[in-house]
C-alpha positions as CSV (number, residue, x, y, z in Angstrom):
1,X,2.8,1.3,-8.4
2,X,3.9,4.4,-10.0
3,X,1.2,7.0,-11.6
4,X,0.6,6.7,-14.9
5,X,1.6,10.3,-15.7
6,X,5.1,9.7,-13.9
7,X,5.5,6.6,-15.6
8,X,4.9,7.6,-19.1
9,X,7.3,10.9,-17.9
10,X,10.2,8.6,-16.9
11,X,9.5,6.5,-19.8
12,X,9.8,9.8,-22.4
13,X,12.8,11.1,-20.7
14,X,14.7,7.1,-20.7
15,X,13.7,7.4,-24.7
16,X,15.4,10.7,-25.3
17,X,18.5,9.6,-23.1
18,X,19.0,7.5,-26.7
19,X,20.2,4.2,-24.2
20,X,17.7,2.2,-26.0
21,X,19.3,-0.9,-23.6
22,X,18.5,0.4,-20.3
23,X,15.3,2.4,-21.9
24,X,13.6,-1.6,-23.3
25,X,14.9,-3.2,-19.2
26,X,13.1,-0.6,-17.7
27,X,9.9,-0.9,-19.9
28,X,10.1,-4.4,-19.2
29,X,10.2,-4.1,-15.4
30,X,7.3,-1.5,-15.7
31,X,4.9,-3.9,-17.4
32,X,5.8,-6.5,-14.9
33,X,5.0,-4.3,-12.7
34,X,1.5,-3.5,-14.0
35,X,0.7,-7.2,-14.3
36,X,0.9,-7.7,-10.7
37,X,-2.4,-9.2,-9.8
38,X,-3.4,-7.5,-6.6
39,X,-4.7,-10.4,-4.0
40,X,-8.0,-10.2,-2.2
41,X,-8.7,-10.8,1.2
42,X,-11.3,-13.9,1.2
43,X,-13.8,-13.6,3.5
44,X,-13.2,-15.6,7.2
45,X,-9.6,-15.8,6.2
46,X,-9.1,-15.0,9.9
47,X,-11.9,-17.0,11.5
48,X,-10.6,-18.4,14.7
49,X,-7.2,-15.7,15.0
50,X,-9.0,-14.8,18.4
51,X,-8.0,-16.5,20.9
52,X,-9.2,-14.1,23.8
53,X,-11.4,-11.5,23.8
54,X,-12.5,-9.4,27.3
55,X,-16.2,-10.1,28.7
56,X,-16.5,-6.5,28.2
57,X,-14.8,-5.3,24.9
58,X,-17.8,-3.6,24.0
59,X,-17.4,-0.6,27.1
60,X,-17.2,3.0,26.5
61,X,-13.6,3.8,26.5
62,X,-12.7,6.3,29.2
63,X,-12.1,10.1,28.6
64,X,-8.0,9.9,29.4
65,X,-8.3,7.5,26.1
66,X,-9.2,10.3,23.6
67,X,-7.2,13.1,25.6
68,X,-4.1,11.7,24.3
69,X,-3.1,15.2,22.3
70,X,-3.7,17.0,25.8
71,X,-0.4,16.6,27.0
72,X,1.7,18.3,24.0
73,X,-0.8,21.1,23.7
């Protein structure tokens, strides 16, 4: 969603243009815009997504794993 400063910039500069058409779309598509609801995750929305998981997921990783950068230095 576009910044509230940069929105009410775009929306001063469509108002000087004088295009009063284009200037009342726009506005129109901005509030739709900032009416979006914004969806939650619920909580166990993924329960049961896993269908394998290693006996031992819970290891250290090795040292090559976090030496990844090594090789373009």
């Amino acid at each position: 969603m576009i910044a509230e400063k940069e929105r009410d910039e775009v929306l001063t500069t469509l108002a000087i243009t004088q295009n009063e058409a284009l200037f009342q779309q726009v506005l129109v598509l901005v509030r739709q815009q900032a009416e979006v609801p914004v969806a939650r995750a619920k909580a166990g929305f993924l329960r049961g997504s896993v269908v394998y998981q290693e006996e031992n997921w819970d290891r250290p990783l090795p040292d090559d794993y976090w030496n990844h950068n090594a090789a373009a230095e």
